[in-house]
RODO-2510 file (C-alpha; in nm, 4 decimals, decimal comma):
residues 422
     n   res          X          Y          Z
     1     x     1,4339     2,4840     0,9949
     2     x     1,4170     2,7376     1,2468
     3     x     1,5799     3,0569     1,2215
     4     x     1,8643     3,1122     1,4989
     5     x     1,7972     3,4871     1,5308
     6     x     1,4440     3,3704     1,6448
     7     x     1,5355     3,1590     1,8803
     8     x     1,7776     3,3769     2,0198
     9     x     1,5380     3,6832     2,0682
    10     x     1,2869     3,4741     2,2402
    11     x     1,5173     3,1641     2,4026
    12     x     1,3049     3,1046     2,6554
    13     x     0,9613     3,0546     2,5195
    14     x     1,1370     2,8781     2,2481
    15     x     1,2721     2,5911     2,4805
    16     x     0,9149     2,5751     2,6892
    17     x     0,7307     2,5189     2,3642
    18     x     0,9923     2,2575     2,1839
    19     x     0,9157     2,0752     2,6058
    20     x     0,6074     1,9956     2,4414
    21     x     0,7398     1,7303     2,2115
    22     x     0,8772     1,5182     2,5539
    23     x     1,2519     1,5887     2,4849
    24     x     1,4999     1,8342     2,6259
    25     x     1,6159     2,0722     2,3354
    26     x     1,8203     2,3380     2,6237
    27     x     2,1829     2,1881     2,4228
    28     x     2,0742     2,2380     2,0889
    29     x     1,9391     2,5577     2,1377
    30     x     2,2602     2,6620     2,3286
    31     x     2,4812     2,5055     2,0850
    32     x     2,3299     2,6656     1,7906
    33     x     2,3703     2,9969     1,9598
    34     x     2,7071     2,9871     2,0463
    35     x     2,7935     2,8763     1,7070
    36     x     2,6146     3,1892     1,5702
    37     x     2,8289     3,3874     1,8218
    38     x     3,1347     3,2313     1,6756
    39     x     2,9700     3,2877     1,2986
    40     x     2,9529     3,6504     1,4072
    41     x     3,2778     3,7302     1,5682
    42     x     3,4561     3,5885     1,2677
    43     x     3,1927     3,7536     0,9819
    44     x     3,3381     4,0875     1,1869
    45     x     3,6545     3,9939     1,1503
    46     x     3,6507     3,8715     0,8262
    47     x     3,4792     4,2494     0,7535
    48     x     3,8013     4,4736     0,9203
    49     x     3,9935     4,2907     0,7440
    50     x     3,8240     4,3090     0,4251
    51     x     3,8109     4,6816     0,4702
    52     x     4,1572     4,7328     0,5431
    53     x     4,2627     4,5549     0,2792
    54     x     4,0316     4,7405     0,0332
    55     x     4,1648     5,0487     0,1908
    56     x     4,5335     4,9621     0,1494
    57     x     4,4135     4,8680    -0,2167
    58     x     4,3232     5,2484    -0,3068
    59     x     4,6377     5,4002    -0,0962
    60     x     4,8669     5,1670    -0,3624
    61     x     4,6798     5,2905    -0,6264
    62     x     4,7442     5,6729    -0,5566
    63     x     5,1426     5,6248    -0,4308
    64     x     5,1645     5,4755    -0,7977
    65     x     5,0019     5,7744    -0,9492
    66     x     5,2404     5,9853    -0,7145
    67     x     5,5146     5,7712    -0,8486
    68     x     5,6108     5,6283    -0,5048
    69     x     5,6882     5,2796    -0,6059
    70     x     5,8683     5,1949    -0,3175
    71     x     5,5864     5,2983    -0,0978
    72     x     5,3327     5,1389    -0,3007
    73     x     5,5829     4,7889    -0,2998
    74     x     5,5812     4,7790     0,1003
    75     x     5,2345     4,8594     0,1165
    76     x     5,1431     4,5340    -0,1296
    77     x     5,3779     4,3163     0,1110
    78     x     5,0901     4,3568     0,3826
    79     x     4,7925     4,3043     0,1281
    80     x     4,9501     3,9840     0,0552
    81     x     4,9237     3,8877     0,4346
    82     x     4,5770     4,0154     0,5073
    83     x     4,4887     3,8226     0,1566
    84     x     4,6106     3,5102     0,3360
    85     x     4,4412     3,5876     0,7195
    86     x     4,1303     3,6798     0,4685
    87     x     4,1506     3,3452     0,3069
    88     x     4,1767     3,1593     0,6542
    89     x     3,8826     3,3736     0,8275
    90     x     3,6565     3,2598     0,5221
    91     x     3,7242     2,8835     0,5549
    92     x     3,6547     2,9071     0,9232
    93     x     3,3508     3,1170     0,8395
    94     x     3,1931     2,8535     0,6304
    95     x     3,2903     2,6021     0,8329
    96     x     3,1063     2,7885     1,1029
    97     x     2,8204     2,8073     0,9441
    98     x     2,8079     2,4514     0,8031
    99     x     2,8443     2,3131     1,1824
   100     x     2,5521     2,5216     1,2776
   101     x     2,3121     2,4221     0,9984
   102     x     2,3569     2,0497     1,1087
   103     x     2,2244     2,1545     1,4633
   104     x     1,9745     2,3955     1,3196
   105     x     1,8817     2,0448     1,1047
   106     x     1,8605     1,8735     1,4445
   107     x     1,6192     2,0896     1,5737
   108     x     1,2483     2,0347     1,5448
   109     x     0,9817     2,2970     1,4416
   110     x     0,8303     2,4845     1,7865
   111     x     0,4998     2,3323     1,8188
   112     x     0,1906     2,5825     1,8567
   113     x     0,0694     2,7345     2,1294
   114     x    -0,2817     2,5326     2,1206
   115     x    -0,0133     2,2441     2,0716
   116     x    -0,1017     2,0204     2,3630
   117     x     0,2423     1,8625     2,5621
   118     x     0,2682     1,4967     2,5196
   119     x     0,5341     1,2421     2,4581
   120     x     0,3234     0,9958     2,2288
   121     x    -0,0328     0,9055     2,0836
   122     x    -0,1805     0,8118     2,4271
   123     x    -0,1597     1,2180     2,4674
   124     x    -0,3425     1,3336     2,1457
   125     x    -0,6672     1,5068     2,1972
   126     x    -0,9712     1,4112     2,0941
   127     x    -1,0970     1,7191     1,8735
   128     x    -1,4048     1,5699     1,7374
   129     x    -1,6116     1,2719     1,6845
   130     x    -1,8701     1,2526     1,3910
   131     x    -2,1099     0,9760     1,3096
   132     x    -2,1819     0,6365     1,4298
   133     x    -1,9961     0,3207     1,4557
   134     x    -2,1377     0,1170     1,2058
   135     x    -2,2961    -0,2602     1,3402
   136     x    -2,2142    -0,5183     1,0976
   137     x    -2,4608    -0,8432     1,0353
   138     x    -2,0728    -1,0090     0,9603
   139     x    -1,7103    -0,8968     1,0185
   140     x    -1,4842    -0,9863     0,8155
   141     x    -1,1110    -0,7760     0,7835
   142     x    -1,0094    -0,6526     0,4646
   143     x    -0,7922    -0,9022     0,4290
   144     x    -1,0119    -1,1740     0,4188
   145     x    -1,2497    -0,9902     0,2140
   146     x    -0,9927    -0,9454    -0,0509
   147     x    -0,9577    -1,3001    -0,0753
   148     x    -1,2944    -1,3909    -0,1177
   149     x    -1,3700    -1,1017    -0,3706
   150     x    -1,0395    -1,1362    -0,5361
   151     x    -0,9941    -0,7911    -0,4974
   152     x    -0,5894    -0,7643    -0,3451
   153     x    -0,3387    -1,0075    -0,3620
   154     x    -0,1107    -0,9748    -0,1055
   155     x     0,1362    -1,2884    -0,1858
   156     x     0,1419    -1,2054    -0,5378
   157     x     0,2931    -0,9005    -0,4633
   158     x     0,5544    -1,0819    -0,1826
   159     x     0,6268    -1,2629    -0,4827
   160     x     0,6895    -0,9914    -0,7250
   161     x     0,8828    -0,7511    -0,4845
   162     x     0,8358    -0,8498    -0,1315
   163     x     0,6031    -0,7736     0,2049
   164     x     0,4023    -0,4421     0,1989
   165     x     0,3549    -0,4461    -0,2071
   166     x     0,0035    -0,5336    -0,2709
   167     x    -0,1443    -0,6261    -0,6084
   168     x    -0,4733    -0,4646    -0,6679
   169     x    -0,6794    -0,7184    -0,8969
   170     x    -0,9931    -0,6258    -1,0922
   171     x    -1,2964    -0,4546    -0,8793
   172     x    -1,0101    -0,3731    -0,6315
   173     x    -0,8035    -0,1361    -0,8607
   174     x    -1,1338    -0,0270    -1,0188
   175     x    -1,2557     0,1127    -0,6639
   176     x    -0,8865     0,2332    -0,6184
   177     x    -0,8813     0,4093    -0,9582
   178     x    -1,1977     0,5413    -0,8682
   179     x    -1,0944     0,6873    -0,5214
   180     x    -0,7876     0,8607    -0,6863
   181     x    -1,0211     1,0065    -0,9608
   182     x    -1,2836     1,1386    -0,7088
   183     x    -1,0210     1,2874    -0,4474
   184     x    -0,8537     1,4566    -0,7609
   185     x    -1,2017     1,6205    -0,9016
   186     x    -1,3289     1,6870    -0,5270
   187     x    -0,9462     1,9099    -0,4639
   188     x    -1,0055     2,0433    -0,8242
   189     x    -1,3374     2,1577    -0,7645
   190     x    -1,2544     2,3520    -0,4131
   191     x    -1,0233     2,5047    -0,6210
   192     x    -0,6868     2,3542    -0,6223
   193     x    -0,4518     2,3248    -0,8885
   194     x    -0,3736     1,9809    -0,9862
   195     x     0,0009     1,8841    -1,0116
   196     x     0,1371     1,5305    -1,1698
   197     x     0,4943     1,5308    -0,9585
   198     x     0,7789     1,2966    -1,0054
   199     x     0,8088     1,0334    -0,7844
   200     x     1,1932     1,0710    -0,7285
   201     x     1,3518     1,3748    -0,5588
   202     x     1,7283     1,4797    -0,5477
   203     x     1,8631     1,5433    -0,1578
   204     x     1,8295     1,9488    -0,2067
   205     x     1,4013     1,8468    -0,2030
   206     x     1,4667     1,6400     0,0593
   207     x     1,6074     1,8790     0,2749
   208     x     1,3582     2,1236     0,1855
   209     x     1,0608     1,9674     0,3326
   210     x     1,2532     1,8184     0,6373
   211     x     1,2592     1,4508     0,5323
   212     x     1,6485     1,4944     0,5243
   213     x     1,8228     1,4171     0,7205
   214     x     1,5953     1,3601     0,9635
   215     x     1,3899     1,0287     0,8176
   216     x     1,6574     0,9236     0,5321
   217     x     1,5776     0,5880     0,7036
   218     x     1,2547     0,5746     0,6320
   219     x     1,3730     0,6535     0,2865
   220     x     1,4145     0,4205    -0,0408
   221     x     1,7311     0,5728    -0,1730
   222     x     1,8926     0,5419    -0,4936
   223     x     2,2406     0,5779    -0,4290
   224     x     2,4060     0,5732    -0,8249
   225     x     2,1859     0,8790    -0,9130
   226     x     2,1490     0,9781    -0,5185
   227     x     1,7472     1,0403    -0,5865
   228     x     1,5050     0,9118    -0,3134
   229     x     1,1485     0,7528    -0,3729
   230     x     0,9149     0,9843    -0,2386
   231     x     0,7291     0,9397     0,0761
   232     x     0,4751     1,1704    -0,0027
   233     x     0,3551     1,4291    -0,2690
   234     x     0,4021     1,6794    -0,0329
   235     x     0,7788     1,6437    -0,1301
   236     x     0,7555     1,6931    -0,4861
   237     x     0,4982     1,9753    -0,4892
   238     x     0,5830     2,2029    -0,2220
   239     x     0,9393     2,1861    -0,3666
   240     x     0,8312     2,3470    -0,6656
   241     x     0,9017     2,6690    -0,4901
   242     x     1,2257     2,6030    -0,3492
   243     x     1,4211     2,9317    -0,4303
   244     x     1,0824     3,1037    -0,5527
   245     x     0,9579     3,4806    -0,4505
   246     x     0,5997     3,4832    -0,4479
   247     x     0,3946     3,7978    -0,4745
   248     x     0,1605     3,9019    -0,2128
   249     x    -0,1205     3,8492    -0,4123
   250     x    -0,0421     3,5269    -0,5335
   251     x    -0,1336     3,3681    -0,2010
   252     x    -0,2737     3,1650    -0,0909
   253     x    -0,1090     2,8970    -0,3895
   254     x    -0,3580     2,5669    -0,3620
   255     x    -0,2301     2,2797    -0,5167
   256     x    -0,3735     1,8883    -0,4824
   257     x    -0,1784     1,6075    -0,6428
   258     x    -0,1764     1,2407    -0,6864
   259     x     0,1158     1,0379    -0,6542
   260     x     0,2106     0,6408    -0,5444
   261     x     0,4407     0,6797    -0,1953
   262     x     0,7224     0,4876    -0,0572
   263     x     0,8265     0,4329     0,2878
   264     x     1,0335     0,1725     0,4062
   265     x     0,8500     0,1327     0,7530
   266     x     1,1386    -0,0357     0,9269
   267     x     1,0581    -0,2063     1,2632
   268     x     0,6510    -0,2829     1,1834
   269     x     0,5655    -0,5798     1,2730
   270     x     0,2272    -0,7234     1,4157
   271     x    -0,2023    -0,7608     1,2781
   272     x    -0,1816    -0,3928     1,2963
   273     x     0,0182    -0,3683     1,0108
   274     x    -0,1698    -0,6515     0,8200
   275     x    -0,2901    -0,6494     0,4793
   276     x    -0,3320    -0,2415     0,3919
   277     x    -0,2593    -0,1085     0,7407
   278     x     0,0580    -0,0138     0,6618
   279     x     0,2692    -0,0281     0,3438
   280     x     0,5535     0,0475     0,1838
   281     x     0,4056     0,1509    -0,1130
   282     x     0,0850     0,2900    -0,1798
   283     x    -0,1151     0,5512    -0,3294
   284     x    -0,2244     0,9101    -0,1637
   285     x    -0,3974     1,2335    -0,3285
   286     x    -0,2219     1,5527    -0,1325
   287     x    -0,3545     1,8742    -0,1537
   288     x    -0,0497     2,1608    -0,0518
   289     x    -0,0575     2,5161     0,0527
   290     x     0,1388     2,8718     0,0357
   291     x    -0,0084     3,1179     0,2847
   292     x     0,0486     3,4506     0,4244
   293     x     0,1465     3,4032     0,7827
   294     x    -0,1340     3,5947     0,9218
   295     x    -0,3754     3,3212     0,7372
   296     x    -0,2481     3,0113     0,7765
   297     x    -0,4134     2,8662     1,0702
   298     x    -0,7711     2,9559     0,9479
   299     x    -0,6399     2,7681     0,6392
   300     x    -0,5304     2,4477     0,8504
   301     x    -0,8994     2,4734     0,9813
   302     x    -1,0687     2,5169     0,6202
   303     x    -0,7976     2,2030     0,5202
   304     x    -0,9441     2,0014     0,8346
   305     x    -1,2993     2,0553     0,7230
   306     x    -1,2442     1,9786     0,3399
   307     x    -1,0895     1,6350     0,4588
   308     x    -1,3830     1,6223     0,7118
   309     x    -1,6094     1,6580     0,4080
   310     x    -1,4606     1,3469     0,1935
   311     x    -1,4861     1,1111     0,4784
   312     x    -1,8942     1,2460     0,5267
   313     x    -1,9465     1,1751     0,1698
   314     x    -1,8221     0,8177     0,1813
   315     x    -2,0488     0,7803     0,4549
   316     x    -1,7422     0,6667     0,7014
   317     x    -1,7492     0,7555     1,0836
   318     x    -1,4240     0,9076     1,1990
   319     x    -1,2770     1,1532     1,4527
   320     x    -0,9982     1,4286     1,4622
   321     x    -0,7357     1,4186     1,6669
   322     x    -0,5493     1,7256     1,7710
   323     x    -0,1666     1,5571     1,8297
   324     x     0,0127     1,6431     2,1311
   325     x     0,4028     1,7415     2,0577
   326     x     0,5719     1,4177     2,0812
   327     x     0,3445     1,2911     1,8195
   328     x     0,3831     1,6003     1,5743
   329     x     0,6219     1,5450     1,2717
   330     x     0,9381     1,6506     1,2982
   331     x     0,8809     1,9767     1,0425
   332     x     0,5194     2,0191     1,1838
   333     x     0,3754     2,3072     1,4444
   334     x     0,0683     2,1697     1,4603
   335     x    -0,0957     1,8615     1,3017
   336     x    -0,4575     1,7420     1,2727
   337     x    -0,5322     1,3542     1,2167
   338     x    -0,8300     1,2006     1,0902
   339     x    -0,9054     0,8535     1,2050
   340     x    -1,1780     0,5820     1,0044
   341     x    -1,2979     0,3709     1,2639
   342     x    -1,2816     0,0248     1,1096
   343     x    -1,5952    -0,2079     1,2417
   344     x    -1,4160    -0,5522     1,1394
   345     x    -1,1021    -0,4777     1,3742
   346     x    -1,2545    -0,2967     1,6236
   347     x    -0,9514     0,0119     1,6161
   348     x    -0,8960     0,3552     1,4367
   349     x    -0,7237     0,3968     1,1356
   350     x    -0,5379     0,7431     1,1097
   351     x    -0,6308     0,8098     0,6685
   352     x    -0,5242     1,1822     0,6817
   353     x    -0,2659     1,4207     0,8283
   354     x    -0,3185     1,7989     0,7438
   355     x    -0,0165     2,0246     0,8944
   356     x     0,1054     2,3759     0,9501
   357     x     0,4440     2,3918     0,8867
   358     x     0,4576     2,7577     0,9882
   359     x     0,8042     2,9048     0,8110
   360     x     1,0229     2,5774     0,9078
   361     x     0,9573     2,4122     0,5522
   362     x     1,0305     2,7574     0,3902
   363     x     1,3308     2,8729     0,5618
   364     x     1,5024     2,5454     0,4055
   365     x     1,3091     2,6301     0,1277
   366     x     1,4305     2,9835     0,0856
   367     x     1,0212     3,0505     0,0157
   368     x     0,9696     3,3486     0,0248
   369     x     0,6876     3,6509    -0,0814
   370     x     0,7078     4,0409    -0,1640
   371     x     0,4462     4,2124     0,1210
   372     x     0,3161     4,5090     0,0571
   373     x     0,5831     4,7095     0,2032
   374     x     0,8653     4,5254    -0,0546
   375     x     1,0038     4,3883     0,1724
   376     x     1,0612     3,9613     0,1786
   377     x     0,9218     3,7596     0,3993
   378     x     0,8698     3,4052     0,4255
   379     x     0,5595     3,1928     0,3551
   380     x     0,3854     2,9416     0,5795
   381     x     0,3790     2,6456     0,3822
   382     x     0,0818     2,3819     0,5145
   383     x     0,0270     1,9905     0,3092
   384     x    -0,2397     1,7233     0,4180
   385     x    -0,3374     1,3714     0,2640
   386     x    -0,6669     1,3587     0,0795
   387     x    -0,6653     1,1364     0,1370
   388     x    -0,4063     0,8187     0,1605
   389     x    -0,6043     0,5286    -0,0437
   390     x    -0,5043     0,1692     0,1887
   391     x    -0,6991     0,2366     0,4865
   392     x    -0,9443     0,4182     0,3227
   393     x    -1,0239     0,1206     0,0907
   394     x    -0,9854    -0,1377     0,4603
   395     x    -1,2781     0,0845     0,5869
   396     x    -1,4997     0,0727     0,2911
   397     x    -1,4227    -0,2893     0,2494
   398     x    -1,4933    -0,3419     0,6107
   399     x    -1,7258    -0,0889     0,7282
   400     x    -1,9848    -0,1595     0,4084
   401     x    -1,9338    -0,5600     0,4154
   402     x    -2,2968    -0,7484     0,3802
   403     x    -2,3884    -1,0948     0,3204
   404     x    -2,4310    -0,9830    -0,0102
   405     x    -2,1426    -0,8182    -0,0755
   406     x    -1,9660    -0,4821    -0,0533
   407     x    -2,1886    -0,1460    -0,1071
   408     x    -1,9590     0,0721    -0,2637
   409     x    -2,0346     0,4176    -0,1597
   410     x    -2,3166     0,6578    -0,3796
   411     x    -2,0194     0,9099    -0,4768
   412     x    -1,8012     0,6414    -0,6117
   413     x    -2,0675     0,4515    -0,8226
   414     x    -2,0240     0,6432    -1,1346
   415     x    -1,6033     0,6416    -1,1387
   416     x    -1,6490     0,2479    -1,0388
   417     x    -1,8961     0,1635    -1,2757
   418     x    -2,0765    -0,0702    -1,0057
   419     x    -2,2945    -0,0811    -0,7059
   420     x    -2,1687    -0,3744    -0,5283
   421     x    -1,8611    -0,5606    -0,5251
   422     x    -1,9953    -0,9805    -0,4984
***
């Protein structure tokens, strides 16, 4: 969430970088200033009359000791009205400030400056393009190597629970298990802390990361117990230090995480979304960060490179995308994709996100850190996948397809227990 005191001390470079994301912001913006003018006027208010009162409160106290009771009687007959005009100002005060939350909620994160303007993923930049796009003696999608490997069952799962709930079946969930293991001891090993989150969050951890109420949608929600599945473990995790003060030193806080994800992906339709291109639930190792302000975009870069580094070790071409502002997430300032390129259908497949949040995740958050000076301040929070499993596994399927089978990748052979899948 941004804060309004920013946005008012720098309006207009405010409204030309929220342009970027394709959308008009100018009432928002002006809304949620005038409602801080209103918040203001009756804080200060609120304050005189708080004073007076308080001031009254000590001149009854000493008529009493003079033994002025009559004085002290008429002077309680206007405490009792400025108790009431108190009462009033504070209800309109925190309705005041409730009203402008929900348009502070309503307001995006202000992309970066190296944020390129764009309305949708035809805009997104190009960033970098490593490796070569592998040349297949066959080509066969995952989905049809899944069937002849038995390695996913995608009606079983229809079955159990419905579209977009796969059942991974023996060498399948082995090379899944395996993934999950490797990402894990990879994050572990660059030095991140590994967390084992729930999988439900209440609506205050919603809010915090900016899936609420901007996605509940997108959400499965449990409304008896009002807990949502988690879309991601960046929920969970970085919501460990909702209403935390960090020490300076303490950052930057590395974390990495395994979790199974949820999203209900209303509206996707089409071969794109076929077999593991997109599901509503599915497994993804997340690796989050705390940073000082002044660091966090040369950590975005060292998070860009570590994901960089998985997808070299697999031995999978891919490319980075730097996404123009009407692709960035909602909470994001600036995001990085990574894309497999997948041989058998001939198209990218986004497998990571890694974001700078910037302060919007920890002003919800109310994240903050001690700097030197003792003074608080609050964190840049940044999250990216590490990497989501289903199109990871499509492009290993796919990419490493032979007439003899699958060649599972040399880093994966000892958590798989096999060379080939036939």
């Amino acid at each position: 969430m941004l804060q309004v005191q920013d946005i008012r001390a720098d309006k207009e470079n405010y409204l030309a970088r929220l342009s970027k994301r394709g959308v008009d912001f100018t009432s928002l913006v002006n809304q949620a200033i005038e409602l801080d003018d209103k918040r203001k006027s009756v804080q200060s208010e609120l304050d005189k009359i708080l004073a007076e009162s308080n001031s009254i409160s000590k001149q009854i106290g000493q008529l009493y000791a003079q033994c002025k009771k009559d004085e002290a009687e008429v002077l309680k007959s206007k405490t009792g009205a400025l108790k009431e005009s108190g009462k009033n100002l504070e209800e309109a005060l925190k309705a005041t400030e409730q009203e402008l939350l929900e348009v502070l909620y309503q307001i995006p994160n202000v992309p970066s400056e190296a944020v390129p303007a764009g309305k949708s993923e035809t805009d997104n930049l190009v960033y970098l393009e490593h490796g070569e796009k592998p040349k297949l003696t066959q080509s066969l999608p995952h989905w049809e190597l899944c069937e002849k490997y038995d390695l996913i069952d995608f009606e079983l799962g229809v079955k159990i629970t419905g579209a977009g709930f796969p059942v991974y079946k023996g060498k399948g969930a082995r090379l899944q298990r395996a993934l999950i293991n490797w990402f894990l001891d990879k994050g572990i090993e660059a030095g991140f802390h590994e967390i084992q989150p729930p999988i439900f969050v209440n609506e205050s951890s919603g809010i915090g990361t900016g899936q609420l109420p901007d996605k509940e949608g997108q959400m499965y929600h449990m409304e008896v117990d009002n807990l949502y599945a988690i879309p991601t473990g960046e929920v969970p995790i970085t919501n460990i230090y909702r209403d935390v003060i960090l020490k300076e030193e303490d950052l930057p806080i590395r974390n990495v995480g395994h979790s199974p994800c949820f999203r209900r992906e209303a509206g996707s339709y089409g071969k794109h979304v076929r077999g593991l291109n997109r599901l509503h639930q599915f497994d993804k190792v997340e690796i989050v960060q705390l940073s000082h302000p002044d660091n966090s975009y040369q950590l975005l870069e060292e998070m860009s490179s570590y994901v960089q580094g998985l997808l070299k070790e697999l031995g999978l071409q891919y490319r980075v995308l730097l996404l123009c502002g009407g692709d960035t997430g909602f909470a994001s300032a600036m995001t990085y994709d990574m894309e497999v390129w997948s041989a058998a259908q001939e198209r990218w497949l986004e497998v990571s996100s890694v974001s700078n949040f910037e302060t919007f995740q920890a002003n919800r958050l109310k994240l903050r850190f001690k700097n030197k000076d003792g003074k608080k301040q609050l964190t840049h929070t940044l999250n990216g996948s590490a990497l989501a499993l289903p199109r990871i596994v499509a492009s290993i399927l796919e990419n490493f397809q032979t007439p003899e089978g699958i060649v599972v990748p040399q880093v994966l052979r000892p958590y798989c227990g096999f060379d080939i899948i036939n």
